[in-house]
N, CA, C and O atoms as a GROMACS GRO file, in nm:
protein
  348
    1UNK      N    1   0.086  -0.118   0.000
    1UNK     CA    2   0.000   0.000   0.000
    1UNK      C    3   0.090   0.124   0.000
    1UNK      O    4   0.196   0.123   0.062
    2UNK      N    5   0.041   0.251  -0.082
    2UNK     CA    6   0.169   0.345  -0.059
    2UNK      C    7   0.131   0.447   0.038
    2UNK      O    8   0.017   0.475   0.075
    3UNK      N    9   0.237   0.496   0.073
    3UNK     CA   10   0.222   0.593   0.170
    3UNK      C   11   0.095   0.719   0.153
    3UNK      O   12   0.070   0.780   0.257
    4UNK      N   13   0.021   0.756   0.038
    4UNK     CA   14  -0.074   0.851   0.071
    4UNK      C   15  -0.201   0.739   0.056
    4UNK      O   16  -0.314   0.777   0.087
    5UNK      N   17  -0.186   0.639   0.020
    5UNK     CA   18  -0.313   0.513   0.035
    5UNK      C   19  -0.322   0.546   0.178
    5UNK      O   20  -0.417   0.612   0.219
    6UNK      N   21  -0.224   0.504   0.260
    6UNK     CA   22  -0.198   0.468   0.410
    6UNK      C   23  -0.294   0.600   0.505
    6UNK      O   24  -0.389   0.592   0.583
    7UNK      N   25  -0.208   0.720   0.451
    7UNK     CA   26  -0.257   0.858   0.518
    7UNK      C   27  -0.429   0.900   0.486
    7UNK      O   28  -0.506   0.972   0.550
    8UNK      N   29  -0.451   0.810   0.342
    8UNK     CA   30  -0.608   0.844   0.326
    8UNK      C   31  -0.645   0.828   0.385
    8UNK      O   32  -0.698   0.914   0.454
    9UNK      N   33  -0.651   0.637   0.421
    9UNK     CA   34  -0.736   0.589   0.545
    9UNK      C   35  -0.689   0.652   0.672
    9UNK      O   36  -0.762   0.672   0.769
   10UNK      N   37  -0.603   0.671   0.667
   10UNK     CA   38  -0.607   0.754   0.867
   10UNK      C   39  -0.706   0.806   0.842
   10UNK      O   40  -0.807   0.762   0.897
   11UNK      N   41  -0.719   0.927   0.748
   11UNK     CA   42  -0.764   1.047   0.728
   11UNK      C   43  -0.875   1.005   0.776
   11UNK      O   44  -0.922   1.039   0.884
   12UNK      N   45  -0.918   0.934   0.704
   12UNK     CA   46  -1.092   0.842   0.654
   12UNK      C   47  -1.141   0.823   0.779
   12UNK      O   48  -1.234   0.888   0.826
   13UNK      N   49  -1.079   0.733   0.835
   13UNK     CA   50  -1.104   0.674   1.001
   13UNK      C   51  -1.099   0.778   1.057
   13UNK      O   52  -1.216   0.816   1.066
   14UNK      N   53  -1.040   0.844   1.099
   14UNK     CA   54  -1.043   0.918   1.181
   14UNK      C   55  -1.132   1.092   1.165
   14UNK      O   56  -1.128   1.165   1.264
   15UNK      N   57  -1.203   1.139   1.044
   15UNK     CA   58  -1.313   1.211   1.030
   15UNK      C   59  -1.414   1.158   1.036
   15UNK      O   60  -1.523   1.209   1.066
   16UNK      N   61  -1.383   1.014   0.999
   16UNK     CA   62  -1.543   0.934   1.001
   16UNK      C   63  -1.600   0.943   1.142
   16UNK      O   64  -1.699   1.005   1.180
   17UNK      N   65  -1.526   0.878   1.201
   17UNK     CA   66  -1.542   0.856   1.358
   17UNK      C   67  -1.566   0.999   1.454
   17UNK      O   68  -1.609   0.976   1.567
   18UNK      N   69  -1.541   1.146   1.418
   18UNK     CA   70  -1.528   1.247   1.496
   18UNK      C   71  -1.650   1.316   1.570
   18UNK      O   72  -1.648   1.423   1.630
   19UNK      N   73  -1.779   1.213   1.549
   19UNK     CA   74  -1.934   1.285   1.545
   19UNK      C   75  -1.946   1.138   1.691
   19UNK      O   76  -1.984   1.171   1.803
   20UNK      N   77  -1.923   1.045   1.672
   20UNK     CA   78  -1.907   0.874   1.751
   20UNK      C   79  -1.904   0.898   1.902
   20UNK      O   80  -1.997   0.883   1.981
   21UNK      N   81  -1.836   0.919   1.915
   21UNK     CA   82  -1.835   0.975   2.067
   21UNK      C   83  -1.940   1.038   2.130
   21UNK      O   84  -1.991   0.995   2.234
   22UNK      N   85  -1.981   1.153   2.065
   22UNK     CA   86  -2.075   1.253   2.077
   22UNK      C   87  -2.205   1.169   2.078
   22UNK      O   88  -2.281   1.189   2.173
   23UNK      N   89  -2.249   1.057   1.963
   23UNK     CA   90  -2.320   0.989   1.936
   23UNK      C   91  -2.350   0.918   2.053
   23UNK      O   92  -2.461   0.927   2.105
   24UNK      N   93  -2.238   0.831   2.109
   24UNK     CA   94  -2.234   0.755   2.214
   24UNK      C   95  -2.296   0.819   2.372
   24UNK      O   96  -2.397   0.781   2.430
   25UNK      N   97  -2.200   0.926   2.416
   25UNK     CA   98  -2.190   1.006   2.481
   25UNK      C   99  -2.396   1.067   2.523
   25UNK      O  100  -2.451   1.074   2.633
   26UNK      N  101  -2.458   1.100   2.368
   26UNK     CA  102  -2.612   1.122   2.404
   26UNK      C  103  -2.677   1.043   2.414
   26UNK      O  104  -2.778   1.065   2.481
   27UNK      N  105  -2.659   0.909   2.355
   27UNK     CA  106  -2.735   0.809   2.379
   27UNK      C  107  -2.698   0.731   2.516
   27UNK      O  108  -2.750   0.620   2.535
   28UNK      N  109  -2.624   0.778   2.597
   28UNK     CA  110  -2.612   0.736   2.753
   28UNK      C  111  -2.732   0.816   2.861
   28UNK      O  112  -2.824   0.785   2.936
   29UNK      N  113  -2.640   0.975   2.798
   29UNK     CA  114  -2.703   1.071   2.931
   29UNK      C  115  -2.839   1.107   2.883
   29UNK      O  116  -2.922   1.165   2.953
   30UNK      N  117  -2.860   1.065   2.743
   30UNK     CA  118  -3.020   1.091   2.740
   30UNK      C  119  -3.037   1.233   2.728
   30UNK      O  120  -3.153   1.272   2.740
   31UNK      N  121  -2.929   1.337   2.703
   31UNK     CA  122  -2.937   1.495   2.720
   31UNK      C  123  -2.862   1.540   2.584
   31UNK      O  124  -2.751   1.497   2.551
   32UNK      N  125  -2.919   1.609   2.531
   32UNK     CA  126  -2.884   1.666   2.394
   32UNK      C  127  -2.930   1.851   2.436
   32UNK      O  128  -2.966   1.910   2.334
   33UNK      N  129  -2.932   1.911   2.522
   33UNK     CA  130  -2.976   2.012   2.506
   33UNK      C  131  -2.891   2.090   2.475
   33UNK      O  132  -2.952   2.196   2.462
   34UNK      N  133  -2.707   2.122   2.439
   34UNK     CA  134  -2.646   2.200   2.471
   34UNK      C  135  -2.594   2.143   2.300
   34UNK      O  136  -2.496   2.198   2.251
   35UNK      N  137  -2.649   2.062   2.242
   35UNK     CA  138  -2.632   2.040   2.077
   35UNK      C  139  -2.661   2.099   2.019
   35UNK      O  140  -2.780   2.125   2.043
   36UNK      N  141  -2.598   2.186   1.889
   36UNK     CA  142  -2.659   2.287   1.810
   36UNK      C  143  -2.770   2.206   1.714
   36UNK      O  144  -2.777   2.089   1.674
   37UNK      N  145  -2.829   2.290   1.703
   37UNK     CA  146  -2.937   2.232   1.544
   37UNK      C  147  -2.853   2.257   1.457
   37UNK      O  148  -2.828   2.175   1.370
   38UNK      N  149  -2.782   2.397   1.465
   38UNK     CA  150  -2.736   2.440   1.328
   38UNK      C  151  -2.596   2.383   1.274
   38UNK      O  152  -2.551   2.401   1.161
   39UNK      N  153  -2.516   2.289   1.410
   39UNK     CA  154  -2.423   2.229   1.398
   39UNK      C  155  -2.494   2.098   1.307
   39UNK      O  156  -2.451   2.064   1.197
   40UNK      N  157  -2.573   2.055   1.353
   40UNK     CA  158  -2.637   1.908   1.301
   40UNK      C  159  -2.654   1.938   1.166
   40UNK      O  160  -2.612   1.870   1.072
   41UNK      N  161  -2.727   2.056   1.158
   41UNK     CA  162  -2.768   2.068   0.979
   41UNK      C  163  -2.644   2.088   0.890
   41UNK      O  164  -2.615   2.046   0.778
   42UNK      N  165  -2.586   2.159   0.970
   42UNK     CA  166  -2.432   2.174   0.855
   42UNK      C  167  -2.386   2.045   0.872
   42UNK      O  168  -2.334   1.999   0.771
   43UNK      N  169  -2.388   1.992   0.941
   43UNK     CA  170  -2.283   1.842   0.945
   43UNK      C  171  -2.332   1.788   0.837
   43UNK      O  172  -2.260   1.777   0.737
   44UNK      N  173  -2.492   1.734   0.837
   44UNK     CA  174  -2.554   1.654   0.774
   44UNK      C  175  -2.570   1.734   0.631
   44UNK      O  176  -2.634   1.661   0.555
   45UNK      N  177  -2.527   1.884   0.553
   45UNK     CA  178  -2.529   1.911   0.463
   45UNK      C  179  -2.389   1.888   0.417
   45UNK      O  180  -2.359   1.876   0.298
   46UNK      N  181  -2.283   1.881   0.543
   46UNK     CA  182  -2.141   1.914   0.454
   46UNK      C  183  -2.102   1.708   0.382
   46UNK      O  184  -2.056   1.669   0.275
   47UNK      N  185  -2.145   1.638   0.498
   47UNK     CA  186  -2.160   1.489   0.470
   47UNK      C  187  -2.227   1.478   0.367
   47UNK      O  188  -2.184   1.379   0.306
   48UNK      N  189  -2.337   1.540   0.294
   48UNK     CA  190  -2.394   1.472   0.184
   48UNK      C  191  -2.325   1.540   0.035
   48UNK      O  192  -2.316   1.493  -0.078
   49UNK      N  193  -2.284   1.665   0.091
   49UNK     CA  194  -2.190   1.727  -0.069
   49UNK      C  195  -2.056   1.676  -0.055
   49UNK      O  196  -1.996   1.645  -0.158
   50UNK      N  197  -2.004   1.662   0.051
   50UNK     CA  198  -1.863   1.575   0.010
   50UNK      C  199  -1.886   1.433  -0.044
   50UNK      O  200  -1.798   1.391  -0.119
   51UNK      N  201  -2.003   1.342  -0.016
   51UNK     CA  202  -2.053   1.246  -0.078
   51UNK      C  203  -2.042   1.270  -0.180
   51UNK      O  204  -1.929   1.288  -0.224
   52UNK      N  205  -2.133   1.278  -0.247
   52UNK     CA  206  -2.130   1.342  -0.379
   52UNK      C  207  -2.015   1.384  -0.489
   52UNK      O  208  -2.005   1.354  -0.608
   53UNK      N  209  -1.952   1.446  -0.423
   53UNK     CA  210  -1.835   1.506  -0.444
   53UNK      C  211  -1.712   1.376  -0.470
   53UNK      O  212  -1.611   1.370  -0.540
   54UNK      N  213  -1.784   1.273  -0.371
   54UNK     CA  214  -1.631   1.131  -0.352
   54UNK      C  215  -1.659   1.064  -0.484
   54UNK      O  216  -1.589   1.025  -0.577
   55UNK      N  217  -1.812   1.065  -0.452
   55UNK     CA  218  -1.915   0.963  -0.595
   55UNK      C  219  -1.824   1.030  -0.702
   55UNK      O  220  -1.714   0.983  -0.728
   56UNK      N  221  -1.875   1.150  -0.770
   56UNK     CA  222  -1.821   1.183  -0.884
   56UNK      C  223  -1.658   1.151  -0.903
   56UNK      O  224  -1.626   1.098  -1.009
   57UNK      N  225  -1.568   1.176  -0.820
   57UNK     CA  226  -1.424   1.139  -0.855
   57UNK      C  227  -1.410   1.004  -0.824
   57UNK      O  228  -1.293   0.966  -0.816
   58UNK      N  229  -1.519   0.898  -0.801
   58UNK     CA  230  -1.477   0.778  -0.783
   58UNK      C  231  -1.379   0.788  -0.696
   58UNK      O  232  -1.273   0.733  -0.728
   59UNK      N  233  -1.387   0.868  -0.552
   59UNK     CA  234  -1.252   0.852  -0.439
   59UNK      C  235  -1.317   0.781  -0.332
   59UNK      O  236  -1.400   0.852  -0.275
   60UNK      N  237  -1.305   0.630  -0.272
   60UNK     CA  238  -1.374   0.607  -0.182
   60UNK      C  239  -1.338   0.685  -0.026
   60UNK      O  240  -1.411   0.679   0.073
   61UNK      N  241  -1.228   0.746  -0.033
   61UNK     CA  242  -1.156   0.779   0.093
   61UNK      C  243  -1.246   0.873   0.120
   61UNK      O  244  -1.288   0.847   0.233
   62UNK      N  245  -1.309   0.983   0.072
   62UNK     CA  246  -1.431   1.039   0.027
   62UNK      C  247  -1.534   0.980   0.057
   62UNK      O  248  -1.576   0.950   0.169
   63UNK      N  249  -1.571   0.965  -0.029
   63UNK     CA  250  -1.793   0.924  -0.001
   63UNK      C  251  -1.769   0.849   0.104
   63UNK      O  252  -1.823   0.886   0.208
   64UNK      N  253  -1.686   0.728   0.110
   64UNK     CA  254  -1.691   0.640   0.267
   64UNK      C  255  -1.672   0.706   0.411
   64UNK      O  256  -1.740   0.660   0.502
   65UNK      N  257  -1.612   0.777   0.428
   65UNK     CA  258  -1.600   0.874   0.510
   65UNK      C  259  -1.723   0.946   0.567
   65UNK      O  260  -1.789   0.958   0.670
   66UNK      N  261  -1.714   0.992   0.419
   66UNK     CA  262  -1.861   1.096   0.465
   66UNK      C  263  -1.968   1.040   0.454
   66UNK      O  264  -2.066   1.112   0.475
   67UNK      N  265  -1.993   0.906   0.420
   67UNK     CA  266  -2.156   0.847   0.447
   67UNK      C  267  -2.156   0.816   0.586
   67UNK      O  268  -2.256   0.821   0.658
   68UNK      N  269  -1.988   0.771   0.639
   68UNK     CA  270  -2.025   0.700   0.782
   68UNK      C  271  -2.049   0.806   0.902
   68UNK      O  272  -2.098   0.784   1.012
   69UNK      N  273  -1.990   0.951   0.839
   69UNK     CA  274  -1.997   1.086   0.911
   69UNK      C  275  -2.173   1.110   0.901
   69UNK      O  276  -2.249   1.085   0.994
   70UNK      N  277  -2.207   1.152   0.794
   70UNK     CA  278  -2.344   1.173   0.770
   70UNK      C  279  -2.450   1.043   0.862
   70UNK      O  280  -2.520   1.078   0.957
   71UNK      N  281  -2.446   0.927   0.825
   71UNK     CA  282  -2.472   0.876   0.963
   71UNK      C  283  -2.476   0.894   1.123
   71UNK      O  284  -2.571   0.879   1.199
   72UNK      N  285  -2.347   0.931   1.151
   72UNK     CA  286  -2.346   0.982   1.292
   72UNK      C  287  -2.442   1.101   1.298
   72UNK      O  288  -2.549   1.102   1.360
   73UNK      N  289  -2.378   1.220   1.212
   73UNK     CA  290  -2.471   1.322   1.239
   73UNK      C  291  -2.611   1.304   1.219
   73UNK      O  292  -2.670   1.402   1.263
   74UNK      N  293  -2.688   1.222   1.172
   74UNK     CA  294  -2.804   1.182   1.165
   74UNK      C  295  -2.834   1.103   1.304
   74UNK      O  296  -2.919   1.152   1.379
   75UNK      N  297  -2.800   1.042   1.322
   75UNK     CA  298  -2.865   0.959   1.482
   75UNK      C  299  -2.824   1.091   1.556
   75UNK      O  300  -2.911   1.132   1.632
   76UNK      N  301  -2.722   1.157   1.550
   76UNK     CA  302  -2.790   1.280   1.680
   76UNK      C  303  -2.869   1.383   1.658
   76UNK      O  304  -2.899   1.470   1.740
   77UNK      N  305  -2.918   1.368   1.498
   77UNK     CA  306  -3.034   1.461   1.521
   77UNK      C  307  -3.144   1.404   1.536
   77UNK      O  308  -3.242   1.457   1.589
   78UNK      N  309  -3.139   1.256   1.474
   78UNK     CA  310  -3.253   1.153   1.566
   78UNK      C  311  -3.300   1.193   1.690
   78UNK      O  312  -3.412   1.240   1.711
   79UNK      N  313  -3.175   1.166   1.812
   79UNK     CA  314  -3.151   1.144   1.953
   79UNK      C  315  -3.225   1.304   2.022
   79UNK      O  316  -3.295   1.309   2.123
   80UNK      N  317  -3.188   1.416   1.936
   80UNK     CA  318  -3.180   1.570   1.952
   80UNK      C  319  -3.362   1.580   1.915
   80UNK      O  320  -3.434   1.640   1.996
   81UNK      N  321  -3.400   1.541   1.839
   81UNK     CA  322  -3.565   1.506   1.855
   81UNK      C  323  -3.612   1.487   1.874
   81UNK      O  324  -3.723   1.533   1.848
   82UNK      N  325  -3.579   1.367   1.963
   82UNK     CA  326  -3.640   1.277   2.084
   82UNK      C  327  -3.630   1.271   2.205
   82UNK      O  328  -3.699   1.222   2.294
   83UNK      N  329  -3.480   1.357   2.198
   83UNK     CA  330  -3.480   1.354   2.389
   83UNK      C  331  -3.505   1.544   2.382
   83UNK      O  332  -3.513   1.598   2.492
   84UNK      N  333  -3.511   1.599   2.308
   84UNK     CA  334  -3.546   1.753   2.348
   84UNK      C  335  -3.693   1.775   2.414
   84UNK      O  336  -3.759   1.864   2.469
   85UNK      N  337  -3.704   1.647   2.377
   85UNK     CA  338  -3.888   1.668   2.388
   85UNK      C  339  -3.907   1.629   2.554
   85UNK      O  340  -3.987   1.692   2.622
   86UNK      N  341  -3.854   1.556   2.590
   86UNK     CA  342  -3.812   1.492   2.722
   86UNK      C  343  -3.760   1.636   2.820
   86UNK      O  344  -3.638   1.650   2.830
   87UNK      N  345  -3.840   1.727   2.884
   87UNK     CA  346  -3.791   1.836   2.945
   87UNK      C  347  -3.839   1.839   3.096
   87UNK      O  348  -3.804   1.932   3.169
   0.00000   0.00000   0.00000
């Protein structure tokens, strides 16, 4: 594998994963109140144009990334809908 193969996937893994925690983290304490909306919507807009963006250049380091990102940010706006309501 060559060395910027190698650095993609860091890359990859490690943006994919940066929402995971957070994910984890609300689905414990059951508390999302101090989560932006407007963080969630940009997440979940910037995840679906870098998609897009991977699709067209055929880069998986790209779209894979950002589908598994766009995922995360989606279950916490799931979580952010369901436990906001919970007051």
């Amino acid at each position: 594998m060559e060395l910027s193969a190698i650095f993609g996937l860091l890359g990859a893994i490690t943006a994919s994963t940066i929402f995971f925690p957070q994910v984890l983290q609300t689905y414990k304490t059951k508390r999302t109140r101090d989560l932006s909306w407007l963080t969630i919507i940009i997440g979940i807009l910037n995840g679906f144009v870098w998609t897009i963006y991977g699709l067209m250049k055929s880069d998986p380091f790209i779209y894979v990334t950002n589908i598994l990102l766009s995922i995360a940010t989606l279950m916490l706006a799931v979580m952010k809908k369901k436990y906001d309501r919970k007051k």
